[in-house]
C-alpha positions in Angstrom: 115.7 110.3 85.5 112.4 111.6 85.9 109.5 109.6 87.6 107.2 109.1 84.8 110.2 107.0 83.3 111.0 105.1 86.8 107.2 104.5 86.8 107.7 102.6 83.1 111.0 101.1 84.6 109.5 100.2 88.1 109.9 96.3 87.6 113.7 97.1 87.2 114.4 100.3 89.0 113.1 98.5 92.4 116.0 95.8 92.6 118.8 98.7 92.6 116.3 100.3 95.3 116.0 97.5 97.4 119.9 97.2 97.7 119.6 101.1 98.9 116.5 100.7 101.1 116.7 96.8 102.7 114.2 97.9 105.4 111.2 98.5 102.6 109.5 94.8 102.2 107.7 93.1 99.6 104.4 94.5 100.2 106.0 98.2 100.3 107.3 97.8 97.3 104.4 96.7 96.0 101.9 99.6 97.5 105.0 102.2 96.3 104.4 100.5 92.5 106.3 103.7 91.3 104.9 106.6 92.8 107.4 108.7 94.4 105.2 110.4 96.9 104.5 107.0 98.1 108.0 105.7 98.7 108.7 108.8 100.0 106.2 107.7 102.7 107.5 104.1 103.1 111.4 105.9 103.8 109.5 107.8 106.5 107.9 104.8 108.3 110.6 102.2 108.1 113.8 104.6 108.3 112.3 107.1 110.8 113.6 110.3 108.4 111.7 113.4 108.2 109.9 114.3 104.5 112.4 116.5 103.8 115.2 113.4 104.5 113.7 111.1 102.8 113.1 113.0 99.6 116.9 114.4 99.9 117.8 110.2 99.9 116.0 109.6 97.1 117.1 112.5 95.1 120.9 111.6 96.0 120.1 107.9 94.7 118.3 109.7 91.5 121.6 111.4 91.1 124.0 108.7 91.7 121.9 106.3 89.6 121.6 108.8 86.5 125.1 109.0 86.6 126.2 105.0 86.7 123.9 105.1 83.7 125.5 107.5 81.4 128.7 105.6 82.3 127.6 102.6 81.4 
């Protein structure tokens, strides 16, 4: 899934995100609003990971999410 679609999806895409990233609260969410380089900033600050971990994180979800929805 690319992020121009999460950014269209955003409303639905952050309650499977929030199972993955518990630490993120409301007001992240809300300042992320769908930008990735955003979240990717919010993963650094509340998960202490590096840039490069936190955008290896959210690529594995990307993965693992765009698979569970072809299955479905």
């Amino acid at each position: 899934m690319n992020w121009d679609t999460m950014q269209g999806q955003w409303k639905q895409m952050q309650g499977k995100m929030r199972e993955k990233w518990g630490k993120l609260t409301d007001d992240d969410w809300d300042a992320v609003a769908g930008k990735k380089d955003q979240l990717v900033g919010k993963l650094q600050e509340r998960y202490g990971y590096s840039r490069d971990q936190a955008e290896k994180d959210l690529s594995e979800w990307e993965t693992a999410h765009d698979r569970a929805s072809k299955v479905a």
